[in-house]
C-alpha positions as CSV (number, residue, x, y, z in Angstrom):
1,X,-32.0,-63.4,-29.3
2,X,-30.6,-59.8,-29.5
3,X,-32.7,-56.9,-27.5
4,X,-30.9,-53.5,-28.4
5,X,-32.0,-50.1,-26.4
6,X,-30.9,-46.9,-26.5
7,X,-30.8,-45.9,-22.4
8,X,-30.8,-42.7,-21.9
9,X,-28.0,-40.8,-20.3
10,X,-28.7,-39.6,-16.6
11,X,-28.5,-35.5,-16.4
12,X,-24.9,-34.6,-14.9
13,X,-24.9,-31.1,-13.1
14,X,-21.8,-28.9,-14.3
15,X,-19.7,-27.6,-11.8
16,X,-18.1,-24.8,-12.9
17,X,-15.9,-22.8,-10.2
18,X,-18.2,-20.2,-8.6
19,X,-17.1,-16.5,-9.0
20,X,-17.7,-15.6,-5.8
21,X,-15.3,-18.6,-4.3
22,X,-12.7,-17.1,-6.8
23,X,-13.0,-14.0,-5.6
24,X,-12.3,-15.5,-1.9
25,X,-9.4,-17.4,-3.3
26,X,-7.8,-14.0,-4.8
27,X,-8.4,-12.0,-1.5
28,X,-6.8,-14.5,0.8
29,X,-3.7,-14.4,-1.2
30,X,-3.6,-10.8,-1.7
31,X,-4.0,-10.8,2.4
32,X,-1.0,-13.4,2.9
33,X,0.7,-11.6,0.2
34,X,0.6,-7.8,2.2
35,X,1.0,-9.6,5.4
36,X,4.0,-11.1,4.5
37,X,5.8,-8.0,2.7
38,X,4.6,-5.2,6.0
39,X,6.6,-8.4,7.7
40,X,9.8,-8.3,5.6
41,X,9.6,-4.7,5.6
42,X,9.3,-4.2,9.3
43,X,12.4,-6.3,9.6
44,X,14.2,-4.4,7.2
45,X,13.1,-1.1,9.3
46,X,14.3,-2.7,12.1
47,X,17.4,-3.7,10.7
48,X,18.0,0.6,9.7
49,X,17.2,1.5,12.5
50,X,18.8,-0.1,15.0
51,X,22.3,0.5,12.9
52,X,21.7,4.4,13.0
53,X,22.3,4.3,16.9
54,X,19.4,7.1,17.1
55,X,16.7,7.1,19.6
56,X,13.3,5.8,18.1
57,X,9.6,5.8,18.7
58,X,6.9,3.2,17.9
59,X,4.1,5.0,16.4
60,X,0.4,3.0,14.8
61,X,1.0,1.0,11.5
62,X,4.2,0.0,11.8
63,X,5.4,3.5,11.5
64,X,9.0,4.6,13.7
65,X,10.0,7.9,14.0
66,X,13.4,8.8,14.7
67,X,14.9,11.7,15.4
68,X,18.2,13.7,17.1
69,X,18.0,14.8,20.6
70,X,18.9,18.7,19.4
71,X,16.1,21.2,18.2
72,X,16.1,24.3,16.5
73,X,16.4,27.6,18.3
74,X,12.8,28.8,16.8
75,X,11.0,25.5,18.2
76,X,12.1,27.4,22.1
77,X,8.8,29.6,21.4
78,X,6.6,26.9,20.8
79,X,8.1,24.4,23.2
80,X,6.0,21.6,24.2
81,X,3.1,22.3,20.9
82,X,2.4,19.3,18.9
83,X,-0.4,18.8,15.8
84,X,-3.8,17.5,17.1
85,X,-7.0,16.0,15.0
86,X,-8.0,18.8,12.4
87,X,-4.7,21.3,12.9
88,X,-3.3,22.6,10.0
89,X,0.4,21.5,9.4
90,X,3.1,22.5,6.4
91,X,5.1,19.1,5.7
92,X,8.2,18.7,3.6
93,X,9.5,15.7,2.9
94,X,11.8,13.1,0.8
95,X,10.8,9.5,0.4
96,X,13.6,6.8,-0.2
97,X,14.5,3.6,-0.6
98,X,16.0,1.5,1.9
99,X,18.8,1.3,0.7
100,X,19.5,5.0,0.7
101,X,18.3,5.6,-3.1
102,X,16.1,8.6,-3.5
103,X,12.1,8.1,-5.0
104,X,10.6,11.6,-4.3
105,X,10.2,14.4,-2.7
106,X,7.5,17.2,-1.9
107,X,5.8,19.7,0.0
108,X,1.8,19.1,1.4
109,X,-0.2,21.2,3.7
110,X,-3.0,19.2,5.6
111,X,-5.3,18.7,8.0
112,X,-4.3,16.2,11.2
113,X,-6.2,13.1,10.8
114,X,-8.2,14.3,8.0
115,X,-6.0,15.1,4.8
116,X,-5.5,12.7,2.0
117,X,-1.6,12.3,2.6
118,X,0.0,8.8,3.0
119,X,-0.8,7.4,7.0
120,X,2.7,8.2,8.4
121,X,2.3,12.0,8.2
122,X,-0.9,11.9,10.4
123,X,1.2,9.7,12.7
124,X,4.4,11.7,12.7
125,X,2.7,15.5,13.0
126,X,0.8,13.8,15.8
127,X,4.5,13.1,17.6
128,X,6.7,15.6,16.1
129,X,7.1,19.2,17.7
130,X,7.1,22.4,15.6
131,X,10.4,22.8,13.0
132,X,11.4,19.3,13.9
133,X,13.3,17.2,11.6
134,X,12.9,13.7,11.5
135,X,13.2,10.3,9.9
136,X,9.9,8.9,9.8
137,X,10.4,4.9,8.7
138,X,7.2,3.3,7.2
139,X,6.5,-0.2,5.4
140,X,4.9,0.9,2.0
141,X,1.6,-0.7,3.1
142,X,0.9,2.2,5.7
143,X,2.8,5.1,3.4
C-alpha cells in the first residue's frame, strides 16, 4: 500500500542584514581607517620635523608648530600679546604637501575659537605672538 501527502513546508524567517548593523560595520572602518592615516601622518610630521633642526611645540590635535628663534622688529611693541577665545586675528597662509609641493594659499580673518577655519589656525593664533611667522604642521584629519 502507497499513502502519499503533501506536508507542508515549516515557515523559515529571512534574515536579511539589518541596516542599522551595516551602518556600524561602515563607521568602524571609517574610524580604523582615520585612525590609522592621523597615525601615518603624525609619523611623517615627525619625520619633517625633526630633519629641519628647528625648535617645535606640541599643540591639541596633533598639530606642531615650529618656528625660528628671531622676530620682527614691529612684534617689540606688542611683546608678550597672544590671540585668546573670541580675538580677532588676520591669517595668511600656504598649505603644502609633505613633500614640499604647494596645494594652496590664502588670506582669512577670524575669530579665536570661534571661526570656521581648519582647527590648526585656532591652535596656532592661540601660540603664536603678533607678526610671527611660522610653520604650523597638521595631519589633514585636524586641518
Amino acid at each position: 500500500m502507497l499513502v502519499a501527502g503533501c506536508v507542508e513546508p515549516q515557515p523559515q524567517t529571512l534574515t536579511l542584514p539589518r541596516a542599522a548593523d551595516q551602518d556600524k560595520k561602515v563607521r568602524q572602518a571609517m574610524v580604523e581607517f582615520n585612525e590609522a592615516r592621523f597615525q601615518e601622518e603624525c609619523a611623517a610630521i615627525d619625520s619633517a620635523v625633526f630633519k629641519t633642526g628647528l625648535p617645535s611645540n606640541i599643540l591639541p590635535g596633533g598639530v606642531l608648530l615650529q618656528h625660528g628663534t628671531t622676530t620682527p622688529a614691529i612684534q617689540d611693541g606688542l611683546k608678550g600679546w597672544q590671540a585668546a577665545r573670541g580675538d580677532r586675528v588676520h591669517w595668511a597662509w600656504e598649505a603644502y604637501t609633505l613633500d614640499g609641493a604647494s596645494l594652496t594659499s590664502g588670506v582669512d580673518e577670524f575669530e579665536v575659537e570661534r571661526g570656521a577655519v581648519p582647527r590648526a589656525f585656532h591652535e596656532a593664533a592661540q601660540s603664536l605672538g603678533h607678526d610671527v611667522e611660522a610653520d604650523v604642521w597638521s595631519p589633514s584629519v585636524s586641518a
